[in-house]
LOPADREN-568672 format. One record per residue: residue number from 1; y, x negated, z of N, C-alpha, C in turn. Coordinates in steps of 0.001 Angstrom, whole numbers, plus 500000, padded with zeros to 6 digits. Each point is the difference from the previous one (the first is absolute). Layout:
BEGIN
  num      nY      nX      nZ     caY     caX     caZ      cY      cX      cZ
  NUM       Y       X       Z       Y       X       Z       Y       X       Z
...
END
This chain:
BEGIN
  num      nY      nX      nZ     caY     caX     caZ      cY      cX      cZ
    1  495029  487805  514548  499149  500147  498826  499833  498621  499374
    2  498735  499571  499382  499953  498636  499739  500066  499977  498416
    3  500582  498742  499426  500458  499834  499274  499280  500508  498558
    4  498953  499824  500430  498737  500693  499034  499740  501752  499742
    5  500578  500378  501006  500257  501492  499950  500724  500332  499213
    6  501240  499347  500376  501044  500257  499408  500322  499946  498490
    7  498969  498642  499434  499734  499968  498841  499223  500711  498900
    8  498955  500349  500777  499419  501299  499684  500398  501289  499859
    9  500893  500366  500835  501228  501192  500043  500971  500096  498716
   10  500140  498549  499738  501362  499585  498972  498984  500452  498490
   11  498954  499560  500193  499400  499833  498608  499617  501539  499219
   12  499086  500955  501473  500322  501410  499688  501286  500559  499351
   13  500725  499787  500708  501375  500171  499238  500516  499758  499160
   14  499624  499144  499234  500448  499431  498787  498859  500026  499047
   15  498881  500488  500245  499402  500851  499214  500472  501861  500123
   16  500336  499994  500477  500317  501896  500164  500965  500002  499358
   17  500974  498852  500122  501518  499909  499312  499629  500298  498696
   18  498750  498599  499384  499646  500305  498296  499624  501196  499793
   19  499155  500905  500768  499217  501448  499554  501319  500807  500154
   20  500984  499573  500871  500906  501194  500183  501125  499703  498566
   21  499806  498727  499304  500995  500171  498737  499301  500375  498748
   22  498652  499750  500182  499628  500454  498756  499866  501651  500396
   23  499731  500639  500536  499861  501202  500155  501572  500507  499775
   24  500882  499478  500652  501361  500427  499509  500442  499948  498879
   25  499291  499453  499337  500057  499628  498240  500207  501367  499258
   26  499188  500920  500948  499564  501280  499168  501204  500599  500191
   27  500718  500981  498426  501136  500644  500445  500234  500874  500650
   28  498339  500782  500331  500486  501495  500934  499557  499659  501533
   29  499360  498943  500231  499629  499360  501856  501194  499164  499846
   30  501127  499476  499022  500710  498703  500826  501128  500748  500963
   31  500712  500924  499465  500746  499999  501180  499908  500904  501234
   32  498532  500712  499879  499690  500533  501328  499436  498905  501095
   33  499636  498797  499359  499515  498589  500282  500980  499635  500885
   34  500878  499799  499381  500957  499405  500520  500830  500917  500817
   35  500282  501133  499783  500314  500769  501155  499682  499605  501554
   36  497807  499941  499810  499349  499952  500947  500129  498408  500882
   37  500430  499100  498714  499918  498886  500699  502022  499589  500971
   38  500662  501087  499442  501158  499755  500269  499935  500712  502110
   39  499446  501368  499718  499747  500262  501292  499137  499084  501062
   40  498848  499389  499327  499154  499168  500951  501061  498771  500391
   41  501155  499521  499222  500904  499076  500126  500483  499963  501206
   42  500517  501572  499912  501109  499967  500988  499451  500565  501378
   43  498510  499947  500206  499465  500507  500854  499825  498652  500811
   44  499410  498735  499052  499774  498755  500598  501168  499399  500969
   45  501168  499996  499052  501425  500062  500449  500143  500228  501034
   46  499836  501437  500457  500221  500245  501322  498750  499457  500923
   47  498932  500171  499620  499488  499169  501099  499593  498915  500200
   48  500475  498959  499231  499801  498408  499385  501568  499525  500442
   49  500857  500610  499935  501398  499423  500196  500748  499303  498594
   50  500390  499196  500224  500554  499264  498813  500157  498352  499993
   51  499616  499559  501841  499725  498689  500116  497848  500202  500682
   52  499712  499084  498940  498868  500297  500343  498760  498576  499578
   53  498698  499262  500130  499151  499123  499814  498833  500943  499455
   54  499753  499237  498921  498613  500112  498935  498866  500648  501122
   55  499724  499295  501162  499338  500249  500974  500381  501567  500720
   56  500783  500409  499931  501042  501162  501059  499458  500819  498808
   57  499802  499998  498450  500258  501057  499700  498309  500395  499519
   58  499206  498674  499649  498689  500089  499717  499341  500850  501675
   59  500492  499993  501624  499755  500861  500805  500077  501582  499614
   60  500911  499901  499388  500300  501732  499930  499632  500804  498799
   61  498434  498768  499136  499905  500418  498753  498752  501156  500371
   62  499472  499519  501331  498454  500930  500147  500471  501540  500797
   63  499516  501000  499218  500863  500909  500132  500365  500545  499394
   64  501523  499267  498982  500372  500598  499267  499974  500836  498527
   65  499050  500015  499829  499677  500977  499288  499819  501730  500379
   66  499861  500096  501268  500363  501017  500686  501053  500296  500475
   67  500774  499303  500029  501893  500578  500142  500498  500078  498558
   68  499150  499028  499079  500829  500264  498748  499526  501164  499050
   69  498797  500650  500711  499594  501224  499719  501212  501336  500076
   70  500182  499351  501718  500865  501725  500018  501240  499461  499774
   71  500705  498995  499620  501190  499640  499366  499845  500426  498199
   72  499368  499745  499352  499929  500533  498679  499688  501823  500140
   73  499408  500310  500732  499772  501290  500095  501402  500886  500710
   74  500753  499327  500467  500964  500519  500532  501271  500098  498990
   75  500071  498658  499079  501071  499733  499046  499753  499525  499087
   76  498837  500119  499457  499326  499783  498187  499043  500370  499689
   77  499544  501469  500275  498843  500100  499580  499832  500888  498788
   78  499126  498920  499165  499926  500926  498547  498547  500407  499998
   79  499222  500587  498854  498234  499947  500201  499785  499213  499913
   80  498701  499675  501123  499118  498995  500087  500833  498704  500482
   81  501146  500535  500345  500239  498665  500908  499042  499432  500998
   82  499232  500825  500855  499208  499169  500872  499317  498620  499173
   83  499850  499930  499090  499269  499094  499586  500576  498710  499304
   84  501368  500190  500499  500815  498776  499209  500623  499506  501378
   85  499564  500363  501573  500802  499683  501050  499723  498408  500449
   86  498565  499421  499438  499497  499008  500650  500817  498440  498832
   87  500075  501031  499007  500544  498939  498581  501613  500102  500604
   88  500707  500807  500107  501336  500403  500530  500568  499007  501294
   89  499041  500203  500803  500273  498837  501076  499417  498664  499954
   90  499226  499570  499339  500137  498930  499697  500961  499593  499268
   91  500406  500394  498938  501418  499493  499079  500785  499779  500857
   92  500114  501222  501552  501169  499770  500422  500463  498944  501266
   93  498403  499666  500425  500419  498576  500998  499713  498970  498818
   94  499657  499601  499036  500302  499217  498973  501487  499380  499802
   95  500556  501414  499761  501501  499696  499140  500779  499416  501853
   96  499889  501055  500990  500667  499922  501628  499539  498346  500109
   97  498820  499314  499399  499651  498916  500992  501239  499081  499788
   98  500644  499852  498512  500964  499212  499181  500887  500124  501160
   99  500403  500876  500757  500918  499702  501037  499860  499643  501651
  100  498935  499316  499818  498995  499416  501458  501050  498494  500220
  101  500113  499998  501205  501113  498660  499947  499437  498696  499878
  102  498528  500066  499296  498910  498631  500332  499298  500444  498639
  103  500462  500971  498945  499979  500250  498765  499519  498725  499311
  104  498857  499274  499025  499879  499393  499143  499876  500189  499022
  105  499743  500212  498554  499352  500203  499009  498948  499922  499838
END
């Protein structure tokens, strides 16, 4: 993946990250929010590993919104979750990228 992808990948994400905190702001979406973003976590986890490159994980971003579909639907689903899955996974290769071994700020 070229470096420009990847940057583009990063930047989605860190815009979804901002929509996914202000929306968590709210007291009755924050902690089904975070529920949803705790499952998409540990979904990446397993299939991201725990040694991993900015590049390795921006591959496995196209897609996922359809595994992180039936991962919130399997273990967080409140109403109208479908519509918080695309904000949900972005927050969550956002926060996962911080542990990319080629991680910058």
């Amino acid at each position: 993946m070229s470096s420009s992808a990847v940057e583009h990948a990063r930047q989605q994400w860190e815009e979804g990250h901002r929509r996914f905190q202000h929306a968590a702001r709210d007291p009755l979406a924050g902690d089904p929010l975070h529920a949803q973003l705790d499952a998409v976590l540990g979904a990446l986890r397993r299939r991201i590993g725990e040694t991993f490159t900015l590049a390795e994980l921006a591959d496995a971003y196209p897609g996922s919104e359809d595994w992180a579909r039936e991962v919130v639907a399997d273990r967080a689903p409140v109403p109208n979750w479908p519509r918080t899955v695309a904000l949900v996974a972005d927050a969550a290769f956002y926060i996962y990228a911080r542990g990319a071994v080629d991680y910058r700020p």
